[in-house]
C-alpha positions in Angstrom: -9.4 17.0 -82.3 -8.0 16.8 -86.0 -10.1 19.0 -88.3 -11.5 15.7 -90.1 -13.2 14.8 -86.7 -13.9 18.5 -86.6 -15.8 19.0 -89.7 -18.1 15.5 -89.3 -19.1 17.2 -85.8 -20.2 19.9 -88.0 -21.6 17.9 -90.2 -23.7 16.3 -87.3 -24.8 19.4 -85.9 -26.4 20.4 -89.4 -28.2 17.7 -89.8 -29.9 18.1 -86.5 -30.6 21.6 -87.5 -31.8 20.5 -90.9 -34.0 18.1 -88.7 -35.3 20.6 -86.9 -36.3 22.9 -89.2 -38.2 20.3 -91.6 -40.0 20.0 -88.3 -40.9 23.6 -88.0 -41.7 24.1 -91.8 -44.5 20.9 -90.9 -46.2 22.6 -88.1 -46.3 26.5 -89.5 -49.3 27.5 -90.3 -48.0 30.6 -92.3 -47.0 29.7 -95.7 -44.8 32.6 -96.6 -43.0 31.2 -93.3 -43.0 27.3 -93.8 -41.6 28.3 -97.5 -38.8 30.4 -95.9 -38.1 27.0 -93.5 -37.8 24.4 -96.9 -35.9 27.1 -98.6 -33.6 27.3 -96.0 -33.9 23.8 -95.3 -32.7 22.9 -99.0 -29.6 25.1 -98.4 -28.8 23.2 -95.4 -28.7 19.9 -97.2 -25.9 21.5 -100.1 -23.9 22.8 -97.2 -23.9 19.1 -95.5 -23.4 17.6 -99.5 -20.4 19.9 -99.9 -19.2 19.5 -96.4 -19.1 15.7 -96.9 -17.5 15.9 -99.8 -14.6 17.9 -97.7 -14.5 15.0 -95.8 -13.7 12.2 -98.1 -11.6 14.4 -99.5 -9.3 14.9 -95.9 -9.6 10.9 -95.5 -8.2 10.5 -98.9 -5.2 13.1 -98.6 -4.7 12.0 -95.2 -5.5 8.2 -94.5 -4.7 8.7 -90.6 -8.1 10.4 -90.6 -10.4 8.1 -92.2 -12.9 6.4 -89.7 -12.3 9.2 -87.0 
């Protein structure tokens, strides 16, 4: 598996994760808990900005990658 296909199966996995949490920050009844869930949920979503950034980044320096 070339790190390109690597980090978009990272990439995937976050955003299931993000998913999920959104999901848990909806049903929480605490609020000091559903605002630790959106807070962490919002640093989820840079980590999957930056991470595609990395991406188009590897499929630019290495064409062979792109579409993988």
């Amino acid at each position: 598996m070339t790190v390109a296909a690597q980090v978009k199966q990272t990439i995937a996995s976050l955003k299931g994760t993000k998913a999920t949490l959104e999901i848990f920050s909806n049903i929480t009844q605490e609020q000091a808990n559903r605002e630790l869930l959106i807070k962490n949920t919002a640093k989820l979503s840079n980590i999957i900005v930056q991470l595609e950034q990395r991406v188009k980044t590897l499929e630019f320096e290495e064409p062979q990658y792109k579409g993988l």
